[in-house]
C-alpha positions in Angstrom: 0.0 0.0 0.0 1.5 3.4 -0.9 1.4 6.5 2.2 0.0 8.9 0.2 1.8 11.5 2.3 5.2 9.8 0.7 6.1 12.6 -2.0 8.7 10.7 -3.6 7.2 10.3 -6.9 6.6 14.0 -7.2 8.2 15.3 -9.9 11.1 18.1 -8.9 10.0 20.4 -10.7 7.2 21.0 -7.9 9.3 20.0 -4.9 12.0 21.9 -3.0 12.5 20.4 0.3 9.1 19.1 0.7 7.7 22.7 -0.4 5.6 23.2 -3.8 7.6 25.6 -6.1 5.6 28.7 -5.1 5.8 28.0 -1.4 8.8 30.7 -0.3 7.4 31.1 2.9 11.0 31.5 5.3 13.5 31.6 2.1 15.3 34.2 1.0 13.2 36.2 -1.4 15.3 39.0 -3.0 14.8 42.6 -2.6 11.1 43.4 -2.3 10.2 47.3 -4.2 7.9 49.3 -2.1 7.5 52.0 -3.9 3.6 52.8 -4.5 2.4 53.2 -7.9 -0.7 53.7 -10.0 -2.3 50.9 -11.2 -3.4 51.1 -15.2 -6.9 51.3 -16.3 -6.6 47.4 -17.5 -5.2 46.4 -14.1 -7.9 47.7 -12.5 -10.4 46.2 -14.7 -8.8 42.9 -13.9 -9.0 43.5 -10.5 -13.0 44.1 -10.7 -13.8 41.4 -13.0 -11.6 39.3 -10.5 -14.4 40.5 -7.8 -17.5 40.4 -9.6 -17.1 37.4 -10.9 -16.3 35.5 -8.0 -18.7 37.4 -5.6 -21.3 36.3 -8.3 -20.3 32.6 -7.0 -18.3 31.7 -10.5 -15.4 30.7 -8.1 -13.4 31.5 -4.9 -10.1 32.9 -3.8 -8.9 29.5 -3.2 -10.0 28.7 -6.9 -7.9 31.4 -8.6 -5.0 30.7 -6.2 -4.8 27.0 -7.7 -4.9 28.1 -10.6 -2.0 30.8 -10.0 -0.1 28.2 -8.7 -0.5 25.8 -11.4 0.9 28.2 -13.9 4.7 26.9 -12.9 7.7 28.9 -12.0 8.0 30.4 -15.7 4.6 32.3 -15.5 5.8 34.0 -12.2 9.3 35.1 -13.8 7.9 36.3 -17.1 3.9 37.5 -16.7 2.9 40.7 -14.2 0.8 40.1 -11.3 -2.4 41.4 -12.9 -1.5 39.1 -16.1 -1.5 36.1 -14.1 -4.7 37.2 -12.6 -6.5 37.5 -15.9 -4.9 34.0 -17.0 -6.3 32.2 -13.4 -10.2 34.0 -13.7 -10.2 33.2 -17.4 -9.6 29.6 -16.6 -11.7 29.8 -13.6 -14.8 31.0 -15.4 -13.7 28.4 -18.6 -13.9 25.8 -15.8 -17.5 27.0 -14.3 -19.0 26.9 -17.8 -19.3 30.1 -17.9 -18.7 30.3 -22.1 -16.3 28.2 -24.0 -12.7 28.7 -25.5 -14.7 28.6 -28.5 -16.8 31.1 -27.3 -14.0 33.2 -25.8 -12.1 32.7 -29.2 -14.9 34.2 -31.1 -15.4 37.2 -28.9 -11.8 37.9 -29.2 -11.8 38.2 -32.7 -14.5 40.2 -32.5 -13.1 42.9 -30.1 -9.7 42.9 -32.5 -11.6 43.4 -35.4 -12.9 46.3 -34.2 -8.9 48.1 -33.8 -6.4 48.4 -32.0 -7.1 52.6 -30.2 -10.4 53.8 -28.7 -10.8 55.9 -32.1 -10.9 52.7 -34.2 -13.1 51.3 -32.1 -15.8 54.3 -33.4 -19.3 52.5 -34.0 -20.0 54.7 -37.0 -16.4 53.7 -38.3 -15.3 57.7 -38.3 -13.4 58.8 -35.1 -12.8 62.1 -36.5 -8.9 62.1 -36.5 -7.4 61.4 -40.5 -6.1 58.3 -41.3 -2.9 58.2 -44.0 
């Protein structure tokens, strides 16, 4: 019979010492920048889609920790904290049914279609500023 407390057969790669790879808690962590900032206008879109959705019951805090913790040591290196945020709801709401990746892939192309600044984005297709 295996212990299933034995963690042997996890792979390194999510081990140190007994500790998932995210788990830092008493290691040496580098230099930590307190310097306040302002938080951009996508940032703190993420940051109220990341509480309506889950106040509306679509998922918890321990739901989009898993899944911040499941993106692996490269997502933390390379991707900002609000990126990673917007990768864990997105799967979150993916995994409550709340539309599909084929869903989600059609409504992206949709909102690139419609350009790239505010003033392409004009419903009557004339922001008002010339074009070359």
């Amino acid at each position: 019979m295996t212990d299933t407390n034995d963690k042997t057969d996890t792979p390194p790669a999510t081990q140190t010492d007994g500790r998932r790879w995210h788990d830092m808690g008493g290691l040496e962590g580098g230099p930590i920048v307190a310097d306040d900032h302002d938080f951009a206008l996508w940032e703190k879109r993420v940051d109220a889609l990341q509480v309506i959705t889950s106040t509306k019951g679509y998922f918890t805090v321990d739901g989009l920790r898993r899944c911040l913790e499941d993106m692996g040591p490269e997502a933390f290196e390379t991707m900002s904290y609000y990126e990673r945020w917007v990768v864990s709801v997105n799967q979150n709401l993916l995994e409550s049914g709340v539309y599909s990746n084929t869903e989600l892939g059609a409504k992206m192309a949709e909102v690139a279609a419609r350009g790239l600044t505010y003033g392409d984005c004009a419903q009557d297709g004339d922001s008002g500023h010339d074009h070359d």
